[in-house]
Every structure is written in C-alpha cells, then in structure tokens.
C-alpha positions in Angstrom: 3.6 2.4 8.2 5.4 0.3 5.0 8.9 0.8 7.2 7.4 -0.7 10.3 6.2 -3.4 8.0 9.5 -3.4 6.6 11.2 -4.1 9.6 8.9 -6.9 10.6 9.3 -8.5 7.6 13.3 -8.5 7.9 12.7 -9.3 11.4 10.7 -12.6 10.1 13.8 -13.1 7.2 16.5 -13.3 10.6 14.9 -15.9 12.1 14.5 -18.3 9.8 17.5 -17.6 9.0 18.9 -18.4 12.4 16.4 -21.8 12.3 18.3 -22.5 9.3 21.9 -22.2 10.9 20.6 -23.9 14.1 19.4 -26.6 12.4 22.3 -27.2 10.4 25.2 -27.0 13.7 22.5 -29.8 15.3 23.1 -31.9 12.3 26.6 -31.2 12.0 27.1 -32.0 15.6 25.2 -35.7 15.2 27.0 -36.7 12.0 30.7 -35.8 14.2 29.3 -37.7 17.4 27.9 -40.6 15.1 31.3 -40.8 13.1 33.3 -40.8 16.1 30.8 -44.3 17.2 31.2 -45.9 13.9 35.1 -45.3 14.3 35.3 -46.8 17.7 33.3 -50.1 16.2 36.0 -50.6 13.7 38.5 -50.1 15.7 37.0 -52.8 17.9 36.6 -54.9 15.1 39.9 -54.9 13.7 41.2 -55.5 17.0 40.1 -58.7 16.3 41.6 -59.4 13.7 39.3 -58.5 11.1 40.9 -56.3 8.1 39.6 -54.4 5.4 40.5 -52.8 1.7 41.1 -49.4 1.2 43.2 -47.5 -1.7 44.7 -50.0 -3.2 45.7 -52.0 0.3 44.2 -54.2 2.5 44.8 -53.4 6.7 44.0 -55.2 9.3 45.3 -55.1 12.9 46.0 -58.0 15.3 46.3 -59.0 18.6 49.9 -60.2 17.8 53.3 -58.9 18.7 55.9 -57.5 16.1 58.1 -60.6 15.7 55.1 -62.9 15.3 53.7 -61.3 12.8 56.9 -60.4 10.9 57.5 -64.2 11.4 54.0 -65.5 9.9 54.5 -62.7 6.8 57.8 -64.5 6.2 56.0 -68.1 6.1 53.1 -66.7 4.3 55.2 -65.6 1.3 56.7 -69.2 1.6 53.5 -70.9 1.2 52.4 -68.9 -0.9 54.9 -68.9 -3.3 56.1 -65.3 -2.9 59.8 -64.6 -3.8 61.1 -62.4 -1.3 62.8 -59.3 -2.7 63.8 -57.8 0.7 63.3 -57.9 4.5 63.7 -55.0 7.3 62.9 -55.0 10.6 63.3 -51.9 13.3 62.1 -51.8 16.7 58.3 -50.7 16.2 57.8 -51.7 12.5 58.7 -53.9 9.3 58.8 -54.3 5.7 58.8 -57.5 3.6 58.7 -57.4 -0.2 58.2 -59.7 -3.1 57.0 -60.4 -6.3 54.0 -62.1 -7.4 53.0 -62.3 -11.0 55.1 -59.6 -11.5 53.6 -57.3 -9.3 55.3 -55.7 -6.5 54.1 -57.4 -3.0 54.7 -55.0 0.1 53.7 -56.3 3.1 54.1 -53.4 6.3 54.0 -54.1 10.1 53.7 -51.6 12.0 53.4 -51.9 16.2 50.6 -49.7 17.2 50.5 -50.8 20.9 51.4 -53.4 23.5 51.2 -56.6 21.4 48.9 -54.9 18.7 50.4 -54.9 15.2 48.9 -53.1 12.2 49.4 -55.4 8.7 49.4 -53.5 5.1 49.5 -55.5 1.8 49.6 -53.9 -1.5 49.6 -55.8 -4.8 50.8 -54.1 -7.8 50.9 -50.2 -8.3 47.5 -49.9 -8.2 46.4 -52.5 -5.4 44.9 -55.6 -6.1 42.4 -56.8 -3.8 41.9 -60.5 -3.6 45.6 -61.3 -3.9 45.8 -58.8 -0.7 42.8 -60.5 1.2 44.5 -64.0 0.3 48.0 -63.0 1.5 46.4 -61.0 4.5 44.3 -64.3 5.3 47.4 -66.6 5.1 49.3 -64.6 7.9 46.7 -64.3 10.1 46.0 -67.5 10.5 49.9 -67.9 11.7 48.9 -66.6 15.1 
C-alpha cells in the first residue's frame, strides 16, 4: 500500500513538474515573438530617420544614399567646427574623422540597402552622447 502511495505521489511530483516546463517554453516563446515586434518598430522608426544612443555611439539610419550622406557628414563637421583628420570612402561605406575638444570624432556610413544609409558617431573613447546627438542632428538635416 505505502509503494502504491509512493507512486502516486511521484506521479503528482511529474506533472507539476511538466506544468512547470510548459509554462516556462509558453513564456519563452511570447517574450521571442514580442522581441521580434518591438525590433521591427525600430527598425521602422529609424527608417525614418530617427537615431538612437547605444555603447558609447549614437545610430541612426536614413532614407539617403551613400554620397549624400557622406556629403552632409563633410558639411556637418564644417559647421560645426570639426577639423577633419581623415576621409575614406568605398563603394558600400565610409569613414570621416576629426577632432573636437580633443576627443576623437568618427563618424561611419555604412549602405545597408537601396538608398538606405546607416550613420555612427562616437565622441571620445568612451562615447559622449550629446556631442553625438548634435553632430548626428546636424547631418541629417542635410538631406
């Protein structure tokens, strides 16, 4: 009798157990899918042109080609008084570089589809973010 008891006890232990686990792939599962929304609104967004500060960088991505945007980066460091260091540009992407303050401007294009151009600024080693939101501001009003 106590091993039929037993067994009905562990029987019990297994399935809330297996509640336990079922519960937690349903709520893995929602937070993926709801991630995977939440990415797609951003992406929208910053379509747009809407940009946004993240490790030390502020990104933003535009409905711009390549050459414009390499073109308004050039002008913004002009107006705003950013010595250019150096300048590349390749086929799909582009660097320009300066000082401000002392601190090392890098401003990166990169072409991440048919007239869509992804712009990084990073102020200074460790990333300064209103002097990236300004200099990310002044370019996109170029376009």
């Amino acid at each position: 009798m106590q091993c039929f008891l037993s067994t009905i006890s562990d029987q019990g232990y297994l399935m809330t157990q297996a509640r336990r686990f079922a519960a937690m792939l349903l709520i893995c599962a929602m937070s993926i899918s709801a991630a995977g929304c939440g990415a797609i609104i951003v992406g929208g967004a910053a379509a747009a042109g809407t940009y946004f500060y993240l490790d030390g960088q502020s990104r933003g991505t535009y409905n711009v080609s390549l050459n414009k945007a390499y073109e308004a980066s050039l002008a913004a460091c002009k107006e705003l008084e950013i010595p250019v260091t150096e300048q590349s540009k390749k086929l799909s992407s582009a660097t320009v570089t300066g000082k401000l303050s002392g601190d090392t401007v890098t401003i990166s294009l990169k072409l991440v589809g048919d007239d869509i151009t992804e712009i990084t600024v990073r102020v200074g080693l460790m990333g300064d973010e209103s002097a990236s939101y300004r200099i990310q501001k002044t370019i996109s009003k170029r376009f």
